[in-house]
VOPA-286127 format. One record per residue (C-alpha): x, y, z; residue in one letter. Coordinates in nm, 4 decimals. Example, Ala and Ser with C-alpha at 12.3 -4.5 7.8 and 13.67 -1.06 7.14 Angstrom:
// residues 2
VEXVEX       xx       yy       zz code
VEXVEX   1.2300  -0.4500   0.7800    A
VEXVEX   1.3670  -0.1060   0.7140    S
//
This chain:
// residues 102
VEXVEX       xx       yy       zz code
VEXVEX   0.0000   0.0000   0.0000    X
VEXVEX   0.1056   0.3653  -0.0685    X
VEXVEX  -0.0638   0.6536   0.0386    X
VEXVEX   0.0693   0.9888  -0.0793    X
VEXVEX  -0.2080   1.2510   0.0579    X
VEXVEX  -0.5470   1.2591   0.2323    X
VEXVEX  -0.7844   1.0323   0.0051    X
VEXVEX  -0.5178   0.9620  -0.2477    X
VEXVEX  -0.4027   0.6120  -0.1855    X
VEXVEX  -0.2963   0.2561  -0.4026    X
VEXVEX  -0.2481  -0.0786  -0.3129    X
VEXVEX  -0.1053  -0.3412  -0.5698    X
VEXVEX  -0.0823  -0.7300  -0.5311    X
VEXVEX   0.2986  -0.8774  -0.5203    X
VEXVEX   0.2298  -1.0382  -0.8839    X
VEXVEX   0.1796  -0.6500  -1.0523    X
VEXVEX   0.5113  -0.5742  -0.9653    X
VEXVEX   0.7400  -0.5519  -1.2897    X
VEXVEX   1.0387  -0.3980  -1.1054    X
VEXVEX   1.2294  -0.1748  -0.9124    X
VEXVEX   1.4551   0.0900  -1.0643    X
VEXVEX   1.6947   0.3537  -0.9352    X
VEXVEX   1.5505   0.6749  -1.1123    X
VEXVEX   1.8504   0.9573  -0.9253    X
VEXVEX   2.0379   0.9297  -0.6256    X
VEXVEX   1.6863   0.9991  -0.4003    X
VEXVEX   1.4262   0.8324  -0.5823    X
VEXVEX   1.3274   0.4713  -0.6246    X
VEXVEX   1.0300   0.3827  -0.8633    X
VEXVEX   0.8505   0.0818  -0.8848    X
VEXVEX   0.6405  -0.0303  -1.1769    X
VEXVEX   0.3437  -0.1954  -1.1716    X
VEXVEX   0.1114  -0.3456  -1.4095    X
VEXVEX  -0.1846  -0.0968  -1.5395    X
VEXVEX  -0.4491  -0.1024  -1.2168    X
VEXVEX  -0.7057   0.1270  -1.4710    X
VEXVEX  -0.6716  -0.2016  -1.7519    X
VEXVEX  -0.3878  -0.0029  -2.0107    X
VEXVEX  -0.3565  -0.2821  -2.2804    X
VEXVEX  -0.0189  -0.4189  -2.3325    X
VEXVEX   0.3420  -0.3118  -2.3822    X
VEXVEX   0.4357   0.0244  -2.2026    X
VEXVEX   0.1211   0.0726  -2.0228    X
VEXVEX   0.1828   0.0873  -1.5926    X
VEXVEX   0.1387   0.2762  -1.3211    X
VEXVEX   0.4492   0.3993  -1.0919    X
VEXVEX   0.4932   0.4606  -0.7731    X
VEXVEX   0.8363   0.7188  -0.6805    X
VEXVEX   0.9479   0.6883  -0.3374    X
VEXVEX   1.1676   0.9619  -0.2156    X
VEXVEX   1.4618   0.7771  -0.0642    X
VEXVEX   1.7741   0.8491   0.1355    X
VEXVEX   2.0273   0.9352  -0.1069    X
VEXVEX   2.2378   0.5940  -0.2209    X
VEXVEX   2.0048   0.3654  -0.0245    X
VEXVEX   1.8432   0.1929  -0.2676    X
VEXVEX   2.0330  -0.1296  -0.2273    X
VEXVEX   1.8601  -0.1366   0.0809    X
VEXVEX   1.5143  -0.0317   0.0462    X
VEXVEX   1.4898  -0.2794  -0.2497    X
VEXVEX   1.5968  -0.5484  -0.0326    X
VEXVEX   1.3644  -0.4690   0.2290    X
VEXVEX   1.1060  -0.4691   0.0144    X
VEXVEX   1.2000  -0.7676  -0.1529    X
VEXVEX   1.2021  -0.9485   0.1627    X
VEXVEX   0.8389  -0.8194   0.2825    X
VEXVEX   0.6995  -0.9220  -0.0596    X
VEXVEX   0.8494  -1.2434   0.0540    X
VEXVEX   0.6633  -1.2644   0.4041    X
VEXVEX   0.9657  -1.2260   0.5531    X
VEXVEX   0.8219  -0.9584   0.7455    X
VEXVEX   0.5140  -0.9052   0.9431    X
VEXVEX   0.2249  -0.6958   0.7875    X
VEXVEX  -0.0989  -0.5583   0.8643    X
VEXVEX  -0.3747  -0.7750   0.8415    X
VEXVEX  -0.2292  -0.9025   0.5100    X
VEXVEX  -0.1440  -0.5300   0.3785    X
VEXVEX   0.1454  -0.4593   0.3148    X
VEXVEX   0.2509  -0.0437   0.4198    X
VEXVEX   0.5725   0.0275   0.1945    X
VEXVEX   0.4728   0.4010   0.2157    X
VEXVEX   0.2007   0.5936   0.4079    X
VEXVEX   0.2735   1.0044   0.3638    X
VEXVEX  -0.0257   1.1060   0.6401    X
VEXVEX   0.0747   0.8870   0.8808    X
VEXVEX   0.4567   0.8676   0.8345    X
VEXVEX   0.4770   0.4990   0.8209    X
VEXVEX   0.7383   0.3574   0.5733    X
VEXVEX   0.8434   0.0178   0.5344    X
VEXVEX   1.2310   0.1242   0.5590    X
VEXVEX   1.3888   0.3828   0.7608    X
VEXVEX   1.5644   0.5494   0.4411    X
VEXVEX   1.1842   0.5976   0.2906    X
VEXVEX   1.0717   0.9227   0.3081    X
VEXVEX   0.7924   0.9808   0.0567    X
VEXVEX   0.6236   0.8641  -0.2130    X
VEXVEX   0.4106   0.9792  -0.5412    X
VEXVEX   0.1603   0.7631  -0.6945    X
VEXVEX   0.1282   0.8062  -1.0848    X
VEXVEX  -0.1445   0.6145  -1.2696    X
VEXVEX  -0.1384   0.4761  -1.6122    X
VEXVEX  -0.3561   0.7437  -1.8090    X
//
């Protein structure tokens, strides 16, 4: 789950993740497949979490291991990034932006 303001929130299953990639020194984005039904080929929705700056060896780990179960969750939810609350899966997470396929 990712939550980025007040009513603006997105939760993914493990299987619509197509990967994890280093966008700058700050900023790790995940891809996942289309959640609005984009047809195929470059069609996803992204999610850019502000990191720590060089920590994205370790935030992708972390997440790799909760995606895993090798971490607890909530209920079966899984919090990488929650803005209002200031809840993040990894210490070096320090916001996110949701961006959906269009």
């Amino acid at each position: 789950m990712f939550i980025d303001a007040a009513d603006d929130a997105a939760t993914y299953p493990a299987s619509s993740l197509l990967g994890m990639t280093c966008a700058s020194d700050s900023v790790l984005e995940l891809q996942f497949k289309s959640s609005i039904g984009g047809g195929v080929g470059a069609e996803h929705d992204s999610v850019h979490l502000a990191i720590t700056a060089d920590t994205e060896k370790a935030v992708m780990s972390e997440i790799a291991r909760a995606i895993n179960g090798q971490r607890n969750t909530d209920d079966g939810l899984l919090v990488i990034a929650d803005d209002v609350n200031s809840i993040y899966l990894h210490a070096n997470i320090t916001g996110c932006d949701i961006n959906l396929d269009t």
